[in-house]
C-alpha positions in Angstrom: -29.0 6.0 -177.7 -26.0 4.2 -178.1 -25.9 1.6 -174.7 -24.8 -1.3 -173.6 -24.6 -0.8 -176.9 -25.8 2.9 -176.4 -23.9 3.8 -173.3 -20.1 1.7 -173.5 -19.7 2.0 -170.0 -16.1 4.1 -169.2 -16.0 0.5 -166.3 -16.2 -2.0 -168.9 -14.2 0.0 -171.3 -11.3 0.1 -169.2 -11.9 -3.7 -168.4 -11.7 -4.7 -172.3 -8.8 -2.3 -172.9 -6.9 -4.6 -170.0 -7.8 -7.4 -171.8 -7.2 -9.3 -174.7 -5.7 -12.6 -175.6 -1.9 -13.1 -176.8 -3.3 -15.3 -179.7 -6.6 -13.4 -180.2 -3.4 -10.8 -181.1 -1.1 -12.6 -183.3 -4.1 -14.1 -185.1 -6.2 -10.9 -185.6 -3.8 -8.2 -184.9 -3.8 -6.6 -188.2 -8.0 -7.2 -189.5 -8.5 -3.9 -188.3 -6.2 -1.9 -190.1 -7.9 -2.2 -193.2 -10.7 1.1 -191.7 -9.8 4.0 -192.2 -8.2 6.1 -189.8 -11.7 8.8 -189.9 -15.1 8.6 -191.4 -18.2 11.5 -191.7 -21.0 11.8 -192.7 -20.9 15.7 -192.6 -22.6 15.7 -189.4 -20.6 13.4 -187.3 -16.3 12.5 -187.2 -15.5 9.6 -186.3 -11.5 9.8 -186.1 -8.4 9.0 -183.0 -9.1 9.3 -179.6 -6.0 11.9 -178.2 -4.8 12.1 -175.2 -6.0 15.5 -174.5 -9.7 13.9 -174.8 -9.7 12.2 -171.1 -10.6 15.1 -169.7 -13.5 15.5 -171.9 -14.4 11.7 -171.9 -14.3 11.5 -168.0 -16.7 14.2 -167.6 -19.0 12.5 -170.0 -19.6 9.5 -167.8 -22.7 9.2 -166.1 -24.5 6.8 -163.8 -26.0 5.3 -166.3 -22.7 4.2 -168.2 -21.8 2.7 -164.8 -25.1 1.2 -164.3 -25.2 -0.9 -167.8 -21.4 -1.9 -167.2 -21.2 -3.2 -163.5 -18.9 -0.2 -162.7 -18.6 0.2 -159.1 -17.2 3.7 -159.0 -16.4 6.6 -161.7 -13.1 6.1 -163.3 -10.0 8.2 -162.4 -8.5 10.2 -165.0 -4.9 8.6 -164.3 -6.9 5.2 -165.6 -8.9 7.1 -168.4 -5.5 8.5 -169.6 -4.1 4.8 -169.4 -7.3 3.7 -171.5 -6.9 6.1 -174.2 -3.1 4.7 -174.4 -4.2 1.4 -175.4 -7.0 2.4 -177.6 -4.1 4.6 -179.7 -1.8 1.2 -179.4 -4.7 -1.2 -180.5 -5.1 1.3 -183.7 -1.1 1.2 -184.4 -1.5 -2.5 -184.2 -4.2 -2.6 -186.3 -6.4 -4.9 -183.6 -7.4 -7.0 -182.5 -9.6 -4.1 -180.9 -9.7 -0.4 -182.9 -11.5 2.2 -181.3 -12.9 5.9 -182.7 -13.6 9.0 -181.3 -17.5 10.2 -181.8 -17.4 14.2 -182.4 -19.7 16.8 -183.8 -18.4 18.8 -186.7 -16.6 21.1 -184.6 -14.9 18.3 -183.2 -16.0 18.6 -179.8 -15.9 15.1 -178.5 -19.8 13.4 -178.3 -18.7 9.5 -177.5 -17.3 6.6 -178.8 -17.4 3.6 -180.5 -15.1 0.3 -180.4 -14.6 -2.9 -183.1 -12.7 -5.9 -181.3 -11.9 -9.3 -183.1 -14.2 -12.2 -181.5 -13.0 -14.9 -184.1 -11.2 -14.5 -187.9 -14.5 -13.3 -189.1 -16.6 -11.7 -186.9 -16.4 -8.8 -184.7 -18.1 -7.1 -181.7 -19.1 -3.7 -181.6 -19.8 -1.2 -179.1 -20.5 2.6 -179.0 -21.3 4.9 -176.5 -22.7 8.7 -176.1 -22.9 11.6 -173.0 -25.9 12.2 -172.0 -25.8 15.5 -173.9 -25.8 14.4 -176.9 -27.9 11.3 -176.9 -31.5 11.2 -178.4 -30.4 13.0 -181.8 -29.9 10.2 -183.6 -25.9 10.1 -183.5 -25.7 6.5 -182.4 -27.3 5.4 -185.5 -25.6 7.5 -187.4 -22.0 6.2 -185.9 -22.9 2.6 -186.1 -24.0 2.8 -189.7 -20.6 4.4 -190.1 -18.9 2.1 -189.1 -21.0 -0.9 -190.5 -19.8 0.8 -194.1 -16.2 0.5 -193.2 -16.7 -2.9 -191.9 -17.7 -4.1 -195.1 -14.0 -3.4 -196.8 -12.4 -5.6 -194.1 -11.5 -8.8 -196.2 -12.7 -12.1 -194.8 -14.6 -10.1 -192.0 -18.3 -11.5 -192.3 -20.2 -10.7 -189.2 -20.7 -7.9 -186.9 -22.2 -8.1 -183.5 -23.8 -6.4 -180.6 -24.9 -7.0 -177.2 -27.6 -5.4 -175.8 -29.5 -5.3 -172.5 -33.1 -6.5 -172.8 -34.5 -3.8 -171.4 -32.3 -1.1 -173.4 -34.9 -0.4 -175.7 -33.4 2.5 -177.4 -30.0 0.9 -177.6 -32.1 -1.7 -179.5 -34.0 -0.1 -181.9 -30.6 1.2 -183.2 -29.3 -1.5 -183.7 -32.2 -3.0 -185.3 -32.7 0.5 -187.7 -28.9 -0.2 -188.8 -29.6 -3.7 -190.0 -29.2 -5.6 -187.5 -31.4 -9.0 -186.3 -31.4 -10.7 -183.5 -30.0 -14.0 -182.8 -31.4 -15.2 -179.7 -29.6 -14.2 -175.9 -26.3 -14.8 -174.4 -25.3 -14.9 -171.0 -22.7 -12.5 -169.3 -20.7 -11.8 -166.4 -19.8 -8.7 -165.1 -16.9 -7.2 -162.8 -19.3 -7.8 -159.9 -19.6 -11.5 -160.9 -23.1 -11.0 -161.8 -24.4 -12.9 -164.9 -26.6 -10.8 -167.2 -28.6 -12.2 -170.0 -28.2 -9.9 -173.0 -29.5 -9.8 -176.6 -27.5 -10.7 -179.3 -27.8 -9.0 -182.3 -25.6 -9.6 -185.7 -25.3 -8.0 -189.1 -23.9 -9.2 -192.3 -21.1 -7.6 -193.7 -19.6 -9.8 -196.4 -20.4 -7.8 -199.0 -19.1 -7.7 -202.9 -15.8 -6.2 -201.5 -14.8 -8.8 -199.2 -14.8 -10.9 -202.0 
């Protein structure tokens, strides 16, 4: 629930949270500011990743994160600190990448889940659970979460996600929160091994993007 789509890989996060383009930023650097800062459903937060969470987050990893991202080795929590950082500077920037925290309504954290600019009107999204909370239906219930507050970003059209072909469960998520697919893509990893992934994409230029 939740992989490459339903498992964001604590590797690959901290890769993407490196990264990011200079223009990507001037360009898109404020899309994101339009979500709101938390969202529930009564049963799931999704709000700001703190620092106090890297603890909590770098426990969570599994081999199976590291598996799906090309991560060669668990992260330290020195680098899952440093992660966190930029996650809380991408939201005061308002992109081009904004990031939530996944917790249960005791606010114990479950996961995560990530929107970063691809172009001026589409984004990529990925979300991630531990493995003790996965299989109860909370990656659905994040994603169409955030799919909601996606649709009140002006000009923002499209949503995406990549998924492993053989993620099944990562997949049918996906697919139960509207989204189709739209053929494969090709991907390489930290490794420099090219994966084929599935694209999938969701419309989100509803009535109130205009």
């Amino acid at each position: 629930e939740g992989g490459r789509q339903r498992l964001f890989a604590w590797g690959a996060l901290l890769r993407m949270s490196r990264s990011g383009h200079a223009s990507m930023s001037r360009q898109m650097g404020t899309a994101l500011n339009q979500l709101p800062d938390s969202i529930t459903n009564g049963i799931i937060l999704l709000d700001a990743y703190r620092l106090e969470d890297a603890e909590a987050h770098l426990s969570g990893e599994d081999e199976e994160m590291r598996r799906r991202f090309d991560a060669v080795r668990p992260a330290s929590l020195d680098e899952t600190r440093r992660a966190i950082k930029r996650w809380i500077a991408g939201r005061a920037r308002g992109g081009p990448m904004f990031a939530y925290a996944v917790r249960d309504v005791s606010r114990r954290l479950m996961g995560g889940c990530e929107l970063r600019m691809r172009s001026a009107d589409s984004a990529n999204v990925s979300y991630w659970l531990f493995p003790q909370f996965r299989g109860r239906g909370h990656a659905l219930q994040a994603l169409d979460l955030v799919c909601g507050a996606s649709e009140r970003i002006a000009l923002l059209n499209r949503l995406e996600v990549r998924i492993s072909p053989d993620n099944e469960s990562s997949r049918r998520v996906a697919e139960k929160a509207g989204f189709l697919q739209s053929g494969t893509i090709e991907e390489k990893g930290e490794m420099g091994t090219v994966s084929t992934m599935i694209l999938y994409v969701k419309d989100v230029s509803g009535t109130e993007n205009g």
